[in-house]
VEXDREN-2710 file (C-alpha; in Angstrom, 1 decimal):
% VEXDREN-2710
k/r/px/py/pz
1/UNK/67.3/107.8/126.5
2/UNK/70.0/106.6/124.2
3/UNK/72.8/109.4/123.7
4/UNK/73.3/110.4/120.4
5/UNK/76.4/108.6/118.8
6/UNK/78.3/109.7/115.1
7/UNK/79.5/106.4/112.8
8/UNK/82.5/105.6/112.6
9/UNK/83.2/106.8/109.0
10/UNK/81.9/110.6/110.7
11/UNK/84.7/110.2/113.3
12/UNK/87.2/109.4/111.0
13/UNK/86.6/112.5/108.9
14/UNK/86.3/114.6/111.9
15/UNK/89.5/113.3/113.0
16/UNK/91.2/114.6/110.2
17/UNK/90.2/118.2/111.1
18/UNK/91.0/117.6/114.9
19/UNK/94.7/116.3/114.8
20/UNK/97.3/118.7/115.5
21/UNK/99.0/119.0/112.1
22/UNK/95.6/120.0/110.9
23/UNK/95.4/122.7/113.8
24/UNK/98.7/123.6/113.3
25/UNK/98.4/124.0/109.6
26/UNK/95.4/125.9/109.8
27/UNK/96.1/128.2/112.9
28/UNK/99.2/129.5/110.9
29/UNK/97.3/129.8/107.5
30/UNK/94.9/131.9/109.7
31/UNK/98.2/133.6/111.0
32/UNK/99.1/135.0/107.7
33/UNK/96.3/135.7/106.3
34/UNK/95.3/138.2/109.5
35/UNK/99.5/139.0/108.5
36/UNK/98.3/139.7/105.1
37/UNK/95.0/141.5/105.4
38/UNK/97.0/144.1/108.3
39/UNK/98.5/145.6/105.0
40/UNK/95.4/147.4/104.0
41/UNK/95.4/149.1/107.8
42/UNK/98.8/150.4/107.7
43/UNK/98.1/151.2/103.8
44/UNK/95.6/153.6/104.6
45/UNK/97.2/155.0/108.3
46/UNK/100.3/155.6/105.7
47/UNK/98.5/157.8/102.9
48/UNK/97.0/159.9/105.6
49/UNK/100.0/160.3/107.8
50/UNK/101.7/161.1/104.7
51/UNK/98.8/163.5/103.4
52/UNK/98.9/165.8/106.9
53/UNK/102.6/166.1/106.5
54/UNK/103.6/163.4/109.9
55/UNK/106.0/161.2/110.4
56/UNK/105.4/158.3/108.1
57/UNK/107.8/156.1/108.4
58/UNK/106.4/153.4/111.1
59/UNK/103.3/152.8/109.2
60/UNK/106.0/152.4/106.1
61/UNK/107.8/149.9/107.7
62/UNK/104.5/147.9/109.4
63/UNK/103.5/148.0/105.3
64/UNK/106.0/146.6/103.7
65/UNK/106.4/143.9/106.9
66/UNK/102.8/143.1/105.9
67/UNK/103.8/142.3/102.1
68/UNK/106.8/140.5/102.9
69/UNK/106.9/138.5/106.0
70/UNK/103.3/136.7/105.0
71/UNK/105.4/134.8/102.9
72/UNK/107.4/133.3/106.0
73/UNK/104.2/131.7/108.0
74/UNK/103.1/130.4/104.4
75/UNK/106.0/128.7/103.6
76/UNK/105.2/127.1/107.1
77/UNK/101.5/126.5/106.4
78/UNK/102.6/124.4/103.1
79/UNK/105.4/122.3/105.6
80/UNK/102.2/121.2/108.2
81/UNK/100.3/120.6/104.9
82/UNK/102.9/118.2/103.6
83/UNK/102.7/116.6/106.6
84/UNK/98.8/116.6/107.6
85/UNK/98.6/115.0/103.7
86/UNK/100.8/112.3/105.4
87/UNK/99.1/111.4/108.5
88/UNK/95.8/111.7/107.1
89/UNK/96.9/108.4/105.0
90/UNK/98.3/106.8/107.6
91/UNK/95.2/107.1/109.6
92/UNK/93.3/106.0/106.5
93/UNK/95.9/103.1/106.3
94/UNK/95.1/102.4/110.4
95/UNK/91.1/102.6/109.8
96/UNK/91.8/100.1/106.5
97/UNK/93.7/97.6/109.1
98/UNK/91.4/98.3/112.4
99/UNK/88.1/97.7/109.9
100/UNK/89.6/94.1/108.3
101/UNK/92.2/92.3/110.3
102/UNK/91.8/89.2/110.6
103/UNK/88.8/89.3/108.5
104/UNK/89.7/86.3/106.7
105/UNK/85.9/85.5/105.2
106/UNK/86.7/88.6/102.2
107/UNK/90.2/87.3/101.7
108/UNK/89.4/84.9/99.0
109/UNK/86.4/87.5/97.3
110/UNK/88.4/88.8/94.2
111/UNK/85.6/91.9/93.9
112/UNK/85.9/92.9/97.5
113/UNK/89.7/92.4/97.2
114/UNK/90.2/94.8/93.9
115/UNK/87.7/97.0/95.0
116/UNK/89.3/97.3/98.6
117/UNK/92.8/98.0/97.4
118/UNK/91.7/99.9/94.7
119/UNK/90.5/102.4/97.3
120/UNK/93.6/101.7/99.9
121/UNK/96.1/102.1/97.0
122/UNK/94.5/105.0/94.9
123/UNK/91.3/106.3/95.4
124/UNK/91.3/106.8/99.4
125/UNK/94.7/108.7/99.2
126/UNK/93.5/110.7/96.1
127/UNK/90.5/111.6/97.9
128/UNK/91.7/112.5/101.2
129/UNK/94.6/114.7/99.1
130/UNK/91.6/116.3/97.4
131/UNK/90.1/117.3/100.8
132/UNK/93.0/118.6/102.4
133/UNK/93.7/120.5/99.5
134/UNK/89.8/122.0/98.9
135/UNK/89.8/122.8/102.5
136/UNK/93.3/124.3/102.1
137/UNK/91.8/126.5/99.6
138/UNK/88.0/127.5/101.4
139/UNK/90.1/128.6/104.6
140/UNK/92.3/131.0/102.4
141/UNK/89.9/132.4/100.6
142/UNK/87.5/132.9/103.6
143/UNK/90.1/134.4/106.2
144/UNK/91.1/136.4/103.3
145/UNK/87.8/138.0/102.5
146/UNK/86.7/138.5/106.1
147/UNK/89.7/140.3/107.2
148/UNK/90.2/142.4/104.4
149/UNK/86.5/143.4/105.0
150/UNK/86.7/143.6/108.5
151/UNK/90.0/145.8/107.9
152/UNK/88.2/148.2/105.3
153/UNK/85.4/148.6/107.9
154/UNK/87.5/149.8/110.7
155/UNK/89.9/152.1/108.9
156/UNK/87.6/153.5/106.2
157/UNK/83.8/152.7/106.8
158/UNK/81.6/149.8/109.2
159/UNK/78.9/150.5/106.2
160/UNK/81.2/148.0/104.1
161/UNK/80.7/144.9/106.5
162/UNK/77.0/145.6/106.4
163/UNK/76.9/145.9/102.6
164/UNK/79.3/142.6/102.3
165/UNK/77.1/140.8/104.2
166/UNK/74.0/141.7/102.8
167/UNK/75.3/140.6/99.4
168/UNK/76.8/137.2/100.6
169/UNK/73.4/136.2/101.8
170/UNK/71.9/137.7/98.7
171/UNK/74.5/135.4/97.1
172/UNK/74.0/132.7/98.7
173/UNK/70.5/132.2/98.4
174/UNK/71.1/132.5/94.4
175/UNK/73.8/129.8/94.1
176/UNK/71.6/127.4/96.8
177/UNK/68.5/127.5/94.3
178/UNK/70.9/127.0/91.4
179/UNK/72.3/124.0/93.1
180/UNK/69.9/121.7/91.1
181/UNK/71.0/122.8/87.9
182/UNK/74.6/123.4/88.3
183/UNK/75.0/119.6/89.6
184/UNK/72.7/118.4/86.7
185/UNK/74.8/119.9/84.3
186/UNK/78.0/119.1/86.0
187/UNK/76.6/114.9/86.3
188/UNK/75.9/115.4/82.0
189/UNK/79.1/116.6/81.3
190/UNK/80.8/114.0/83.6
191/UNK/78.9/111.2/82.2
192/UNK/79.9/112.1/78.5
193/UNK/83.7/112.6/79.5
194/UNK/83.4/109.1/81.2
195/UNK/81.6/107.9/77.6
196/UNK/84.0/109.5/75.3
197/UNK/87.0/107.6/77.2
198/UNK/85.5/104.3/76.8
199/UNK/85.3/104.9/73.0
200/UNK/89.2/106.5/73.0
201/UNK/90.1/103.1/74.8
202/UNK/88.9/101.2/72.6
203/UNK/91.1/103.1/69.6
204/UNK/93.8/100.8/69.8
205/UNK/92.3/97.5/67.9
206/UNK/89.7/100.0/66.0
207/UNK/92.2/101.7/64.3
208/UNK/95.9/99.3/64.1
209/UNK/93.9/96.4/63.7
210/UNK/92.7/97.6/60.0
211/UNK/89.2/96.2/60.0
212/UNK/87.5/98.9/58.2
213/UNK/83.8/97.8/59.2
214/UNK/84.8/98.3/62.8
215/UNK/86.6/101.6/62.2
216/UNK/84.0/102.9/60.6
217/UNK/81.7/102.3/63.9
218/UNK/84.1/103.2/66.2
219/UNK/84.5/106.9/64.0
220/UNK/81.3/107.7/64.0
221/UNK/80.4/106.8/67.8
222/UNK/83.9/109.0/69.0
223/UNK/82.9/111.4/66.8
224/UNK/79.3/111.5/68.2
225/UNK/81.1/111.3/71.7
226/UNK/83.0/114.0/71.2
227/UNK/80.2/116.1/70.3
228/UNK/78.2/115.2/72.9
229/UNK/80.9/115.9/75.2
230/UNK/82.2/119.2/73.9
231/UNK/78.2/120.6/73.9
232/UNK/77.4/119.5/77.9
233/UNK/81.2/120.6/79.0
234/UNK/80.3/124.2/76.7
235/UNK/76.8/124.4/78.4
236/UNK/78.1/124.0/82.2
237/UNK/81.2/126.6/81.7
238/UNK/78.4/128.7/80.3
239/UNK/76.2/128.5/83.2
240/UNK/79.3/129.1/85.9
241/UNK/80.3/132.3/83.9
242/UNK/76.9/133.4/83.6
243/UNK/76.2/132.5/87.4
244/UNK/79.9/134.2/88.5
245/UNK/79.0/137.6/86.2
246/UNK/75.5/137.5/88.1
247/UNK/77.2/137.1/91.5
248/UNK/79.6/139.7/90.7
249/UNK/77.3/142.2/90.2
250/UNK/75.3/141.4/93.3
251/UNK/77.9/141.3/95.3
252/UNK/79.5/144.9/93.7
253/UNK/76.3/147.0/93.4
254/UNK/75.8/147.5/97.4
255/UNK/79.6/148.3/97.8
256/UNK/79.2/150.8/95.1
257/UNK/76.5/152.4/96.9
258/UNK/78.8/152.4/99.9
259/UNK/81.6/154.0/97.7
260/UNK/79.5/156.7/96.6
261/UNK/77.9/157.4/100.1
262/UNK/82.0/157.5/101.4
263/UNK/82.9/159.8/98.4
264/UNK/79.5/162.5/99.2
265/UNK/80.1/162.2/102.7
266/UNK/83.9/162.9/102.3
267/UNK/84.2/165.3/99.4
268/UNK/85.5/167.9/101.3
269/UNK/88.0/165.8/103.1
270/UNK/91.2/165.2/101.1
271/UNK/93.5/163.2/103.0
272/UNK/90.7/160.7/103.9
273/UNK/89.7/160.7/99.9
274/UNK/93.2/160.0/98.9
275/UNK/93.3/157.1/101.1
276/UNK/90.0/155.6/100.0
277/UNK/91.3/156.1/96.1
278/UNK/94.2/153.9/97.5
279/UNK/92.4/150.8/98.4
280/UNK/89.7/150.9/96.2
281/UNK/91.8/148.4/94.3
282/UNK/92.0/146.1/97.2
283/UNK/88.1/146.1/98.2
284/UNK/87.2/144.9/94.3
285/UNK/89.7/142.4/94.5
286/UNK/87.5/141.2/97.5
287/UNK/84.4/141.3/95.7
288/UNK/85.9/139.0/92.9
289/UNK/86.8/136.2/95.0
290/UNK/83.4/136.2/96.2
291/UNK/82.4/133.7/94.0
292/UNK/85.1/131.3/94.2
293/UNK/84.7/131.2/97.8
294/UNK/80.5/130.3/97.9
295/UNK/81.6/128.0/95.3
296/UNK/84.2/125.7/97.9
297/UNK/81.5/126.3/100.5
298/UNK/78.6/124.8/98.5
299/UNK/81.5/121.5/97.7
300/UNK/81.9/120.6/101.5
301/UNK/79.1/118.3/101.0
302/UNK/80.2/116.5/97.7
303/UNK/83.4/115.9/99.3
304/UNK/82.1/114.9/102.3
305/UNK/80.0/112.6/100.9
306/UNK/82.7/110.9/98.6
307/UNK/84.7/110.7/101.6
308/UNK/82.7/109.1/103.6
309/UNK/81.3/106.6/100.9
310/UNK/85.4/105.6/100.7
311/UNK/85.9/105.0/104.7
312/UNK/82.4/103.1/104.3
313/UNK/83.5/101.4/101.7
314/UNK/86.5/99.8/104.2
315/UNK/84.2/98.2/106.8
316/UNK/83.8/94.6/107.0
317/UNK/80.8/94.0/105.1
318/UNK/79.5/90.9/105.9
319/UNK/79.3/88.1/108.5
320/UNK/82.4/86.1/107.5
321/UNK/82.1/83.0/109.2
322/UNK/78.7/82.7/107.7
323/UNK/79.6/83.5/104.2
324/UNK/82.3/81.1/104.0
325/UNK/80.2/78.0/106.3
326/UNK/78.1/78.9/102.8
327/UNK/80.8/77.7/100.6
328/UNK/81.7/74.5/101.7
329/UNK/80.5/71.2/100.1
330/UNK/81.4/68.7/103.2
331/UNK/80.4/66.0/101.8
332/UNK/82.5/66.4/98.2
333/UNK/86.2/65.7/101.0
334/UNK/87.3/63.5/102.7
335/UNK/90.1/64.4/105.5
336/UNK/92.6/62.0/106.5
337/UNK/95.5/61.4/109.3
338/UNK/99.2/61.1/107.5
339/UNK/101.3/58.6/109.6
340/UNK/104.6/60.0/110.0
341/UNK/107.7/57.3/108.6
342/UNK/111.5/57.5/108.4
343/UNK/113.0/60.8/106.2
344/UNK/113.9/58.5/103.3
345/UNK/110.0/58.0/102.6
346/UNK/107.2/60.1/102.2
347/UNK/103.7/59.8/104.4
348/UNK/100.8/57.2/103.8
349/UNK/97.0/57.4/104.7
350/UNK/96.4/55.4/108.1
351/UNK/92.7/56.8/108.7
352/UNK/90.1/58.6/107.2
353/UNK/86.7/60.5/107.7
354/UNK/83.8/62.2/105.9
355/UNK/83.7/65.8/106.7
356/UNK/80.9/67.0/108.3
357/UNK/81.4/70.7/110.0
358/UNK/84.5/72.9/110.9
359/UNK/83.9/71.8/114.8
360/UNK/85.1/68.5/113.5
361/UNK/88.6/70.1/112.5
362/UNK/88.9/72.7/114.8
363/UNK/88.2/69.2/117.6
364/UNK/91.1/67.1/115.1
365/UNK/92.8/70.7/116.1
366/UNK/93.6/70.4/119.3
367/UNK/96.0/67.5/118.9
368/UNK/99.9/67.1/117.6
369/UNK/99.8/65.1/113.6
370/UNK/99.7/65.7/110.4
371/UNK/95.7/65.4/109.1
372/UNK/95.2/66.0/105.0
373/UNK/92.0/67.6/103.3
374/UNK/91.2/65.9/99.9
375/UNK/88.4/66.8/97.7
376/UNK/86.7/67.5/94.4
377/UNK/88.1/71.2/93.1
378/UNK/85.2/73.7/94.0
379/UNK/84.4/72.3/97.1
380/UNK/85.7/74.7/99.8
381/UNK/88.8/72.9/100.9
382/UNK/90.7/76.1/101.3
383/UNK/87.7/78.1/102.9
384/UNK/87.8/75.3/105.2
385/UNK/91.2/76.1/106.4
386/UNK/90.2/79.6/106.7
387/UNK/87.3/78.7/108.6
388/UNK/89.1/77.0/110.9
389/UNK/92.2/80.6/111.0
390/UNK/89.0/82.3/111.6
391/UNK/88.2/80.2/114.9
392/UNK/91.3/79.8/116.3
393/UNK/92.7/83.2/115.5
394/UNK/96.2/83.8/116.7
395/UNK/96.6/80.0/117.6
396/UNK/96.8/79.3/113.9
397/UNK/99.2/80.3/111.1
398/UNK/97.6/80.0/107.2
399/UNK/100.1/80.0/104.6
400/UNK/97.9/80.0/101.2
401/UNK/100.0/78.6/97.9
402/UNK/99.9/82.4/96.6
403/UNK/100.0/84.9/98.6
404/UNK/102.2/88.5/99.5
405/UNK/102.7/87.6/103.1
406/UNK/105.4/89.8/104.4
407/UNK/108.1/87.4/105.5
408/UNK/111.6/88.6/107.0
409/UNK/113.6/86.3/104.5
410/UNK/113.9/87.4/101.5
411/UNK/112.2/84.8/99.2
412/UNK/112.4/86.0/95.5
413/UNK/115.7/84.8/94.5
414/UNK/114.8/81.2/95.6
415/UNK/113.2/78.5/93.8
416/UNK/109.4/77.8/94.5
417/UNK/110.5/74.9/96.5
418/UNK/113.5/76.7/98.6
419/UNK/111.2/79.5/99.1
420/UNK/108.5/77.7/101.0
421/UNK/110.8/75.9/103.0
422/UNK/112.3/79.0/104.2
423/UNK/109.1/80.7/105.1
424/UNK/108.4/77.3/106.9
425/UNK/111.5/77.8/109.2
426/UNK/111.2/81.5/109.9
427/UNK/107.2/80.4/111.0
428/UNK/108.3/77.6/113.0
429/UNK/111.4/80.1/114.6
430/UNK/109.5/83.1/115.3
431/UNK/105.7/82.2/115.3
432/UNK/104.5/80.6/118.7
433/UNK/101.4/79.2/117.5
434/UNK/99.5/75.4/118.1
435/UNK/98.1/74.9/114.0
436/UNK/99.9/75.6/110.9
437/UNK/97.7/75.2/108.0
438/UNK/99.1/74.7/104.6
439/UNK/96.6/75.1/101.3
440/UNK/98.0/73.4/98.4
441/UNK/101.7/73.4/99.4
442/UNK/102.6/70.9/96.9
443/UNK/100.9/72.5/93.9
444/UNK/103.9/73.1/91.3
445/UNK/106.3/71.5/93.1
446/UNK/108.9/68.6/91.8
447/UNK/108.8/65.5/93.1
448/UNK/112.4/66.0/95.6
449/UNK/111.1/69.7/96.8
450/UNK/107.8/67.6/97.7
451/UNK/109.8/64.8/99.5
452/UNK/112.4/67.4/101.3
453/UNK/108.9/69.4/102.6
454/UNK/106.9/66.4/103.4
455/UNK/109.8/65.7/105.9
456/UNK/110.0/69.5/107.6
457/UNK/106.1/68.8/107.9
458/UNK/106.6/65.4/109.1
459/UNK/109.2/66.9/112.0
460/UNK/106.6/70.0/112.5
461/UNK/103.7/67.4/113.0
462/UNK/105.5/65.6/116.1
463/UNK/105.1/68.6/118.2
464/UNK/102.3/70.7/116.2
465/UNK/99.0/69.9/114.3
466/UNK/99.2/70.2/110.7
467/UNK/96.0/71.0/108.5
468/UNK/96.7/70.6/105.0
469/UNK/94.9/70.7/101.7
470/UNK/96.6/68.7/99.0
471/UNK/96.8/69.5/95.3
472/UNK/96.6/66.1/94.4
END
């Protein structure tokens, strides 16, 4: 049988939970919230040491160490945070890389490219910040609850955990068949935010411009927008208020039973009635975060889901080599061997040939001299070059006419001309590679920064082949 495997996107998401700044933030988080919750033990050990007249003061010093050295461990928790925030972009940064290099068939794709970077530059980092911080969040609020419950039950009564958990099922079952609703409401009031901006972005020409036709249109549909959006935005804070006061009171009516039973059962007992008074304040502020903390739980899975739509969104979608074999009109160029002559001249045509497939270049390939791809503009010269990168691999170098290639020299300050030769140098000084193809070096060139580069390629064609696609 065929074992049971998790995509990649799943392990990449697990990952983030698995590395050790994760654990480390999270194990110290866990730290001093246990820290924090202690405070109600020695709270109530204190009032009844003090009530029966002992000594008080170690349970007055283990308090006040639990108020103020949670602080310490916390201030810790946010420094692993930092830097899980950090490595979890780098290793979206590494899955980006690992999932396209040398995937040269969606280089030229201007959708895939904006829609790529778009989630590389903004939307990946923002999402995986988002996760770190929600989870951030659930685990305090979670630790939090449970100890302080767990703390209540051992020092006061066990009847507390029972009640507790009999509400958060009780609780949880509500919010589960609400689901539906809430994320109905939630999607409405998203979608008229999302229409309302459209209409505020186009204010600018609506309302400078002075066309009053226009800005009469674009009033009334804002207004309308606004409307719309201030009604579904109204409705889905009503429904969370309304759901939080119904969870409150589900999750508060078995503890007050609990109360009561602890008050009739103790009424006789003062020491252990002072104590309970004490904390009462403590076991409501429990109850109240009750909400907030089924509410993270029931958002695992929308931020799951986005995350995992953005590290699917990175994978190589398609079969490059077929997509861009697609693209190419071979019978709209020609490709052509340049003789190479003295410096003072330029190159001249000595043979030519019909292209017919990229196993024709990649075979031309294999040989020192300068050969020249000519054509009608749309035909695929430059996917032909990449077709033949994509063969070759590490053999060839592409150097496209535009392009952010990260260089060593510093190019900026030079002139278009200067700046091409110099990235030719450092490619011929540090790059061991058979085939350098050029796409449209010439393109905006002057006539003497064509003549000095047609002699570097001329000298680079002796000893290398030289694919090139000319402007003209």
């Amino acid at each position: 049988m065929p074992s049971l495997t998790i995509d990649q996107p799943s392990r990449q998401i697990l990952g983030l939970f698995t590395n050790k700044w994760a654990i480390y933030c999270l194990g110290i988080l866990t730290f001093q919230q246990l820290l924090e919750a202690s405070a109600t033990l020695w709270l109530v050990k204190l009032m009844m040491t003090v009530t029966q007249g002992g000594n008080f003061i170690p349970y007055l010093v283990l308090y006040l160490a639990s108020l103020a050295l949670p602080y310490i461990p916390l201030c810790l928790a946010y420094i692993f945070k930092i830097t899980w925030r950090q490595e979890a972009q780098r290793s979206f940064i590494h899955a980006f890389v690992n999932s396209n290099k040398n995937n040269i068939g969606e280089w030229s794709n201007k959708g895939i490219k904006e829609e790529k970077l778009s989630i590389l530059t903004a939307e990946g980092p923002a999402a995986l910040q988002a996760l770190i911080d929600y989870v951030w969040d659930l685990w305090s609020y979670v630790l939090s609850v449970f100890f302080n419950i767990m703390a209540l039950s051992i020092v006061v009564e066990p009847l507390f955990a029972v009640a507790y958990g009999f509400s958060i099922s009780c609780v949880a079952i509500v919010m589960k068949l609400k689901r539906r609703t809430q994320r109905t409401l939630t999607k409405r009031a998203l979608a008229a935010r999302i229409d309302l901006t459209q209409s505020l972005l186009a204010a600018w020409d609506n309302v400078l411009l002075g066309n009053a036709y226009n800005f009469n249109i674009w009033q009334k549909k804002t207004h309308d927008r606004l409307d719309r959006c201030l009604q579904r935005n109204v409705a889905l804070e009503r429904f969370d208020q309304f759901l939080a006061i119904f969870v409150s009171m589900i999750t508060s009516i078995p503890s007050l039973f609990v109360v009561v039973y602890y008050i009739m059962n103790h009424k006789q007992d003062t020491v252990l009635l002072t104590s309970f008074i004490v904390i009462l304040p403590i076991l409501f502020m429990i109850l109240s975060y009750t909400y907030q903390t089924l509410s993270l739980a029931f958002r695992w899975t929308m931020h799951k889901s986005k995350l995992l739509a953005i590290y699917r969104s990175i994978q190589i979608s398609r079969d490059s080599a077929e997509i861009l074999e697609k693209k190419i009109k071979w019978d709209k160029m020609h490709f052509s061997q340049e003789t190479t002559v003295p410096i003072e001249s330029i190159s001249v045509d000595s043979k030519h040939w019909m292209l017919q497939s990229c196993e024709q270049l990649i075979e031309k390939a294999s040989q020192a001299g300068r050969y020249t791809i000519r054509g009608e503009n749309g035909c695929g010269k430059s996917t032909a070059l990449m077709l033949v990168k994509n063969a070759l691999m590490n053999k060839a170098f592409f150097l496209p006419t535009h392009t952010q290639l990260s260089f060593n020299e510093e190019t900026l300050k030079f002139s278009t001309g200067e700046s091409l030769k110099k990235r030719l140098m450092e490619i011929l000084e540090k790059v061991d590679i058979e085939v350098l193809l050029l796409d449209e070096w010439d393109a905006n060139l002057d006539s003497e920064n064509k003549e000095a580069l047609t002699q570097l390629i001329n000298e680079v064609a002796l000893k290398k082949c030289v694919i090139e696609v000319r402007h003209r």
